[in-house]
N, C-alpha and C positions, 0 to 999 in steps of 0.2 A: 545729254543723250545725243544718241549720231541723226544728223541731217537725216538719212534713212528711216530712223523711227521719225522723226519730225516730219518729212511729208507725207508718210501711213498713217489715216486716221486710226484710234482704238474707238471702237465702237461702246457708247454709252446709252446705259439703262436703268429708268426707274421705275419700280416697282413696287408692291403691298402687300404681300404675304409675309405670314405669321413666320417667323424667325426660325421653327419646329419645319412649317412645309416647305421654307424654303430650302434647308439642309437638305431634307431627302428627296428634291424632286427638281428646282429648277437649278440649283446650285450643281450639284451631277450633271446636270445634259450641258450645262453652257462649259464646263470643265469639260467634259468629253468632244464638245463640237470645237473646242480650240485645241483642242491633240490633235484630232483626226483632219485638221487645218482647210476646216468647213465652214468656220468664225472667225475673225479678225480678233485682236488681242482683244478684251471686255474689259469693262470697268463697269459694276453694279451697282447701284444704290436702292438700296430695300428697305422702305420704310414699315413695321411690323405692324400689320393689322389685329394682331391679339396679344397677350403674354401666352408664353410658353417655356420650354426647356428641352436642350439637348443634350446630349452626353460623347463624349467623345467616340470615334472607334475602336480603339485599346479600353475601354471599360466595360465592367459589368455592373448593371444598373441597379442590382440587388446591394453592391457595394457603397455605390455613391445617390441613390437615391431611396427619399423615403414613399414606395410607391404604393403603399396602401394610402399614406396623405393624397399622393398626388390626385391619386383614385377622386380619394374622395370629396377631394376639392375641386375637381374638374381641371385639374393643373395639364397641358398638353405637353406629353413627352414623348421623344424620339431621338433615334441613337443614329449620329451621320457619318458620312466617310469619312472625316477628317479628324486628325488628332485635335489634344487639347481636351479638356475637361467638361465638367458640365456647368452649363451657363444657364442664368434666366434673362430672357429676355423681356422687357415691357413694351405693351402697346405704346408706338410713337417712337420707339428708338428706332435706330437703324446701321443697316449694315453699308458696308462700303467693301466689295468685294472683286478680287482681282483677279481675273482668268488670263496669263501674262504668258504666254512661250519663252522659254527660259534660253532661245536664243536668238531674241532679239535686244543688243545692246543695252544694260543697262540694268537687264531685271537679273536679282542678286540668284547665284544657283544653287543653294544652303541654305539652310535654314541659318546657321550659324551667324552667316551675311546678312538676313532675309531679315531680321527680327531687328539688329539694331540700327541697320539702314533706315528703314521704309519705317519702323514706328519712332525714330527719333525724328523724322519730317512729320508723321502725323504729328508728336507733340508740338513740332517748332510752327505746325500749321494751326494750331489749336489755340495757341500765343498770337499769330497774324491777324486771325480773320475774330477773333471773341476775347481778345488780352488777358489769356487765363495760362497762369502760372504753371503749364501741364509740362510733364516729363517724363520719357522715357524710362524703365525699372524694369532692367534686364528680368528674366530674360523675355517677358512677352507681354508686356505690362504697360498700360501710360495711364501715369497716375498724378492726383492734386494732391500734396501733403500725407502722402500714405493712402490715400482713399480711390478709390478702382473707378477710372472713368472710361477706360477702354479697354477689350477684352479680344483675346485674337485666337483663331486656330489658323494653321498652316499647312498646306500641303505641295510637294514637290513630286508629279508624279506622269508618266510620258511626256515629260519633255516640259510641263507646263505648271508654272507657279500660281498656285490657286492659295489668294491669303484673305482671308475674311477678319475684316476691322471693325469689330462691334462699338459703336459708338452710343452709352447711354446718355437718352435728351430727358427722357420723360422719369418720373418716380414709380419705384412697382411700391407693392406692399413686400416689405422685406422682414418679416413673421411668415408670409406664407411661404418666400424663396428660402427663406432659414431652413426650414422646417423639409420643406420638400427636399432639399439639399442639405442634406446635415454634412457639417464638415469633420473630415477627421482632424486632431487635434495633432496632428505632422501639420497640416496643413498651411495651417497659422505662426510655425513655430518662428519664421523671420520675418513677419511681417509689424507691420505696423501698430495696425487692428486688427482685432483680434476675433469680431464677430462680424456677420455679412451686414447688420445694421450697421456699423461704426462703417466698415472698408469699401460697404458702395456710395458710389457718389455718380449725378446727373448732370448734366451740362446745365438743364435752366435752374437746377440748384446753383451750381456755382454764379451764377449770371444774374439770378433773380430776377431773370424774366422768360418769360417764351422767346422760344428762337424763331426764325420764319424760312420757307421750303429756299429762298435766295440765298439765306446766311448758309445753308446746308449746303446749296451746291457751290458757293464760293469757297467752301473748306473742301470741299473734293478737288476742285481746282488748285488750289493751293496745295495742297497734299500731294496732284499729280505734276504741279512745276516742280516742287521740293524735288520726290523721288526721281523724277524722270525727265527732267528736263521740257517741262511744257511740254507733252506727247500731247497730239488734237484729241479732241474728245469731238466725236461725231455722234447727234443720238441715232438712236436703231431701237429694235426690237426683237423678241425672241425667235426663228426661222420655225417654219411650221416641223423642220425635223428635231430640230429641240424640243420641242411642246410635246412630239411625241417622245420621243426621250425620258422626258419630264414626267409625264405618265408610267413611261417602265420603270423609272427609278419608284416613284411613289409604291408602286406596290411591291416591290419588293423589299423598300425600304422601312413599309410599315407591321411588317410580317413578326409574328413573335419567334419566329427561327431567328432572324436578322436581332431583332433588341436584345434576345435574351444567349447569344451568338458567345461571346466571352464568359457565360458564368462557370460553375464550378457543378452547375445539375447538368449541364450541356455537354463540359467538355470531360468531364469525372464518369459522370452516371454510368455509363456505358462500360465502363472500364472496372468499375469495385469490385471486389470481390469480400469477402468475411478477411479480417486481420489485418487490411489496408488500413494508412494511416491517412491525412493529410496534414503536412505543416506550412504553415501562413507566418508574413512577414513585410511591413511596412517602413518602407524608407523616404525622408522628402531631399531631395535633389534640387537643383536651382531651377532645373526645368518642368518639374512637377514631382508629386507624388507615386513612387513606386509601391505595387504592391503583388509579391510575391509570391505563390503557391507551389507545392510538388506533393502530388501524389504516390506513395512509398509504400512500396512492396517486398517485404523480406530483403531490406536494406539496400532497394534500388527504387532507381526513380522511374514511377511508369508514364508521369507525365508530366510535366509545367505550365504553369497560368503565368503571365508577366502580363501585366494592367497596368494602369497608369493613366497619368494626362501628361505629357510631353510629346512632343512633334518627330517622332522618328521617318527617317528617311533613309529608303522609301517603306512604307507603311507592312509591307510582308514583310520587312527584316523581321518584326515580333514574331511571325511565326518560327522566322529559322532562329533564333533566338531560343524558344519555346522549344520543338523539336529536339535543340541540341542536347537538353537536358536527360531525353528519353533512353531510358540503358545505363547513365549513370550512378556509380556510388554514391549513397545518397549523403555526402562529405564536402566540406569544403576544399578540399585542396582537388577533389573532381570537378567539382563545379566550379572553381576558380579557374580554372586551365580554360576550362571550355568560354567562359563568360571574357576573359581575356585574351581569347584567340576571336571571339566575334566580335569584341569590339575593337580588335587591328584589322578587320578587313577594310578594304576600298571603296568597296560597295556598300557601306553603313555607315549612317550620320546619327548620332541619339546624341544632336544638340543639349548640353546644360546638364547632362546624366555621364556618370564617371562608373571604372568599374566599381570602385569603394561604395558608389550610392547601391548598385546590383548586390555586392557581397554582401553591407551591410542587412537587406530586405531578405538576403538566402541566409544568412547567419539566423535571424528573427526565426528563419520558417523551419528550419533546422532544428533551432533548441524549441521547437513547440512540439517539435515532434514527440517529445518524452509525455507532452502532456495531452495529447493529440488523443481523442475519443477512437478507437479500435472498433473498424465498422465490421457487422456482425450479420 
């Protein structure tokens, strides 16, 4: 990295909230206070005071989670601003999270860039500082022998690379993340293992012993010579206008408008009438799971749902995305033209997702339509 980042400290922080509070409340304000260039670049470390789970912002929680368990198991969920899917996080793991200005030398401005840059140094940092055979597994992945030790979401948005590196240390109970998180069976279909028991793995698993709060910050260190050049780490703390921040994010974050924001009662309801159809359709892509809806109306489409877990940039293309669909014949060679023209735009990044994974999920929700319940 340039001399210039090298004599600018990044300010560093550590923290204990729960994986769930931190998505929707401090992670938003220190994201927003380095846009509005009221923060110095950040580097986060959050070690989680509880288990929890989040879900991505492109999902509907009715899809990817099982939320009468979660209920009833006291399981804490919340849906954040960032792409990527839904995660469980355990008490004692943590996160390592980057609030980075995407132009100051070095930090990648893609996700495309973002993902095999910065987490092939977390693995080669992972080997450094604990002699663990970890590696990189395009497209957002760093894993031991197929088994999930690090888990990421991504975001590229006013100007600033916010990448959150969940690093599992501790064991959850992985019947209860099973269960609360049922996977769909695209999900698995290139991996390794095949159920969330076999494909998670912890770091004092690997190690076979407890880690201690030094070895942690010697891997952030490590992590931040790798990507960036030894950039200073200065510690600091939150500015009293973050906290409030952090506060406005929280309540809006926790709002059932917000979680329940992507579903199909949400963005449908409103719209049915008697003889509307809806056809569904699932595809998995390298960068995640797509999953496709159009609701159709006397052989037009009145609306489109596009969900997922992959990192799109920046995060409203899903809606133009979504939109584009509205007025369309409800045909593949319409919706081909259209889903082909927005994915040559400039302004669109859907790292690890191809038209073919889009057509294939529109093709699915297409031919469902013949079997499609005819709402009354």
């Amino acid at each position: 990295m340039s001399s210039e980042a090298n004599r600018t400290p990044w300010r560093f922080i550590v923290g204990h909230d729960s994986y769930a509070d931190f998505s929707i409340s401090v992670s938003p304000a220190v994201e927003r206070a380095v846009a509005e260039g009221t923060a110095p670049p950040t580097v986060y470390l959050n070690i989680f005071s509880e288990d929890s789970v989040t879900i991505g912002v492109n999902e509907d929680p009715q899809q990817v989670l099982d939320l009468a368990f979660c209920r009833s198991n006291g399981v804490l969920t919340r849906r954040r601003v960032n792409g990527g899917g839904a995660i469980y996080a355990g008490k004692g793991s943590a996160f390592l999270a980057l609030y980075l200005p995407t132009s100051v030398p070095g930090v990648p401005p893609t996700a495309a860039a973002a993902f095999p840059t910065i987490l092939g140094h977390v693995a080669d940092s992972l080997r450094d500082v604990f002699d663990l055979s970890a590696s990189y597994r395009p497209l957002n992945d760093v894993e031991i022998d197929g088994r999930k030790l690090v888990a990421t979401s991504l975001k590229i948005e006013g100007g600033v690379l916010t990448f959150r590196i969940l690093l599992n240390i501790k064991a959850i109970n992985t019947d209860i993340a099973a269960r609360a998180m049922p996977l769909a069976p695209e999900k698995t279909r290139d991996k390794k293992h095949k159920d969330l028991g076999s494909r998670y793995t912890f770091l004092e698993k690997e190690l076979g012993r407890a880690i201690t709060h030094e070895e942690l910050i010697a891997w952030v260190d490590a992590c931040m010579w790798r990507a960036f050049g030894g950039a200073p780490l200065q510690g600091g703390a939150l500015m009293p206008q973050e906290r409030e921040f952090a506060q406005e994010f929280a309540c809006e974050l926790t709002s059932d408008a917000w979680f329940y924001e992507k579903s199909e009662d949400v963005r449908y309801g409103p719209l049915m009438r008697a003889g509307d159809r809806i056809g569904r359709g699932r595809e998995k892509a390298p960068a995640g799971l797509i999953w496709l809806s159009l609701l159709v109306r006397d052989g037009l489409v009145m609306r489109a749902i596009v969900n997922g877990d992959w990192h799109p940039r920046p995060l409203r293309s899903v809606d133009w995305l979504e939109q584009g669909f509205t007025g369309l014949p409800a045909t593949h060679e319409a919706c081909e033209r259209h889903i082909s023209a927005f994915l040559a735009r400039g302004d669109v990044e859907f790292a690890g997702v191809e038209a073919s994974h889009l057509l294939k999920a529109l093709d699915l929700a297409l031919a469902s339509l013949d079997q499609a319940e005819v709402m009354v």
